[in-house]
C-alpha positions as CSV (number, residue, x, y, z in Angstrom):
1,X,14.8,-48.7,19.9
2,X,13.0,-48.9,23.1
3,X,8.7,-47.3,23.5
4,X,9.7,-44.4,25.3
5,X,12.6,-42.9,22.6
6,X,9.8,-43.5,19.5
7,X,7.2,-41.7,21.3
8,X,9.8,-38.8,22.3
9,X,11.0,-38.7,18.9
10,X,7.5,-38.7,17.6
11,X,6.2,-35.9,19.8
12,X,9.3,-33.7,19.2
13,X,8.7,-34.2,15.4
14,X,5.3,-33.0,15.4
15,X,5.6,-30.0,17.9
16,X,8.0,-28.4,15.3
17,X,6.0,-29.3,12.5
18,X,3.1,-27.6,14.5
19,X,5.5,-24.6,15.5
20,X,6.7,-24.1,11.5
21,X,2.6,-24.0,10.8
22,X,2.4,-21.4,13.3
23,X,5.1,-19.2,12.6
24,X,4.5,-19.6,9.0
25,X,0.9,-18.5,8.8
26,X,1.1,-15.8,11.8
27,X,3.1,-12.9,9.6
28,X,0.8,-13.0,6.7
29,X,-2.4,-13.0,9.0
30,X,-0.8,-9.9,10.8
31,X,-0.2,-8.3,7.4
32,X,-3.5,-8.8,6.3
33,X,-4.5,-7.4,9.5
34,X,-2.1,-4.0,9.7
35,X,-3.8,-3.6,6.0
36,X,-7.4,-4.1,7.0
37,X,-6.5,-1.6,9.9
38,X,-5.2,1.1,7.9
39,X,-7.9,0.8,5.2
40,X,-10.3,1.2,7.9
41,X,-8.2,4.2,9.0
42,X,-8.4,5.8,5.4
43,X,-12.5,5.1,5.6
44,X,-13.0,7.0,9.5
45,X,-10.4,10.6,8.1
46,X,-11.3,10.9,4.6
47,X,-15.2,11.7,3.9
48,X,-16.5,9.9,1.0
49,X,-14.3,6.8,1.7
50,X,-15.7,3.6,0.7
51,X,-13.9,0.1,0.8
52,X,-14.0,-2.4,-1.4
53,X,-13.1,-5.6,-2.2
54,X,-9.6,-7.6,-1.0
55,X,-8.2,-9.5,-3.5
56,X,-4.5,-11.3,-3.8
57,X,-2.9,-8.6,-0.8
58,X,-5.2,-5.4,-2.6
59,X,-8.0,-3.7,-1.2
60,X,-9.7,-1.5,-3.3
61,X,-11.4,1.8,-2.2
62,X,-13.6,4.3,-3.8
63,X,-14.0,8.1,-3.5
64,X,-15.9,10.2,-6.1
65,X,-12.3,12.0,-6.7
66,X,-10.6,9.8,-7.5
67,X,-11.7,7.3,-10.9
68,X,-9.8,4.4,-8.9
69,X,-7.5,3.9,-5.6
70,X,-6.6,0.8,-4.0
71,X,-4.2,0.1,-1.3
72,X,-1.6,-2.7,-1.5
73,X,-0.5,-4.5,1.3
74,X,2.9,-5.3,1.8
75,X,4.6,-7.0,-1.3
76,X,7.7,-8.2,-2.2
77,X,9.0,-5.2,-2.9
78,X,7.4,-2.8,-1.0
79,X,6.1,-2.5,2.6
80,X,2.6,-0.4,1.4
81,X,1.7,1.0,-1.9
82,X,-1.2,4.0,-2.6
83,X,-2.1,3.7,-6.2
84,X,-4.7,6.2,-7.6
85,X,-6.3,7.4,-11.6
86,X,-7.8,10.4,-12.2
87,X,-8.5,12.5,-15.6
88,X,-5.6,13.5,-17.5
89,X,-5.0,16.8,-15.9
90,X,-5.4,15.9,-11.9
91,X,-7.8,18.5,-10.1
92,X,-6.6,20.3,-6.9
93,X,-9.1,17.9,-5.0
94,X,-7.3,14.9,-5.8
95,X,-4.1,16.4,-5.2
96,X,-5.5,17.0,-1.9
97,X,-7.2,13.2,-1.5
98,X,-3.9,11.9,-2.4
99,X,-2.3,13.5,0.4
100,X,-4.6,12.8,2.9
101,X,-4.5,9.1,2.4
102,X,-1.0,8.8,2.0
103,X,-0.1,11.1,5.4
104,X,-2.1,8.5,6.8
105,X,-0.7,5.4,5.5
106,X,3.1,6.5,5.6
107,X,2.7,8.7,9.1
108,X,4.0,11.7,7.4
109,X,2.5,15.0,7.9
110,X,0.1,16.0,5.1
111,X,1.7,19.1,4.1
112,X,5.0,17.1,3.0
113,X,2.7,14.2,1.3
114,X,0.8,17.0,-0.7
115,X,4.2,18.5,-1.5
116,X,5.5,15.3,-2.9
117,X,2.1,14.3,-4.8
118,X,1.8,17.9,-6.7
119,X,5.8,17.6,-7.6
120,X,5.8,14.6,-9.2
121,X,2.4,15.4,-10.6
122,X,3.8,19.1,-12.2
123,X,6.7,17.4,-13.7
124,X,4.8,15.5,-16.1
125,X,4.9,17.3,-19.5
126,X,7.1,18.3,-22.4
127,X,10.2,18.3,-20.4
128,X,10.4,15.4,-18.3
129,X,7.7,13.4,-20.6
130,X,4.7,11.7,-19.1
131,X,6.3,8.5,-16.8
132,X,8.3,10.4,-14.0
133,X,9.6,8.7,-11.1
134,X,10.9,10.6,-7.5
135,X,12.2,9.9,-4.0
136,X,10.5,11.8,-1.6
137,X,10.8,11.5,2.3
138,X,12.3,8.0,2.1
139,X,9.0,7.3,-0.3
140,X,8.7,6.1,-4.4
141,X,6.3,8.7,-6.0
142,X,5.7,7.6,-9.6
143,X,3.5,9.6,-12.1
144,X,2.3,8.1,-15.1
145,X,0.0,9.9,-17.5
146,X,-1.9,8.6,-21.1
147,X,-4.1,10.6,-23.5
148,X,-7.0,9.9,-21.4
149,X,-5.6,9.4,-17.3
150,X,-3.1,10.1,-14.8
151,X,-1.8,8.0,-12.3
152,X,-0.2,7.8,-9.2
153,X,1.9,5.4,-6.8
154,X,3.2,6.1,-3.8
155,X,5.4,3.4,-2.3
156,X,7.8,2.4,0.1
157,X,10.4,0.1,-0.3
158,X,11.1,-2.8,2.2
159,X,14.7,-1.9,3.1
160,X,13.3,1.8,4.1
């Protein structure tokens, strides 16, 4: 092999190991990044928003309604996730926090979100026992409840 076909072979080698590095860390930067956005989002409507720490594709965020809600960042799964605890029997308020931030992160109008939120939230009980699980405007709503909390995700799926 002549100079010339080495040192083409050699530079076409490495500018596609250099464009795989490129394309493979872009998406998860901009992932991070739409996350980061919308967290900051949540923080500038809601009063009372604080954020937290990010850890492993989480950021957590604090309101005094809420005892815990975090925001997770596309998964494998899912494409965004609102997860939230509250006392056993959820208070109007948080009801009302609930839909707020998830209007906000699914860009749906609040009225439907709050809909969704106090549905899946009234049909925990005797009837339907305390893990209940609904589809709601293309969204997963799931309502969990112990002796001492209730909780609440609000998801979509990646193929929605």
């Amino acid at each position: 092999m002549t100079f010339d076909r080495l040192f083409y072979q050699a530079a076409a080698g490495a500018a596609a190991a250099g464009l795989a590095a490129l394309l493979a860390a872009s998406p998860a930067a901009a992932a991070t990044d739409r996350c980061d956005d919308l967290a900051k989002q949540l923080k500038n409507q809601i009063d009372g928003m604080r954020i937290g720490q990010t850890a492993a594709g989480t950021i957590y965020l604090a309101h005094p309604r809420a005892r815990e809600i975090t925001l997770g960042c596309s998964g494998k799964n899912f494409s965004n996730q609102l997860f939230a605890k509250a006392d056993r029997k959820p208070t109007p308020a948080f009801v009302d926090l609930i839909a707020s931030a998830s209007a906000i992160i699914f860009t749906l109008p609040k009225a439907d979100m709050q809909r969704g939120a106090s549905r899946c939230i009234r049909r925990m009980g005797f009837l339907h026992g305390d893990d209940v699980s609904i589809r709601y405007r293309r969204l997963d709503i799931r309502c969990v409840r112990t002796k001492t909390e209730s909780t609440i995700t609000i998801s979509r799926s990646k193929d929605q």
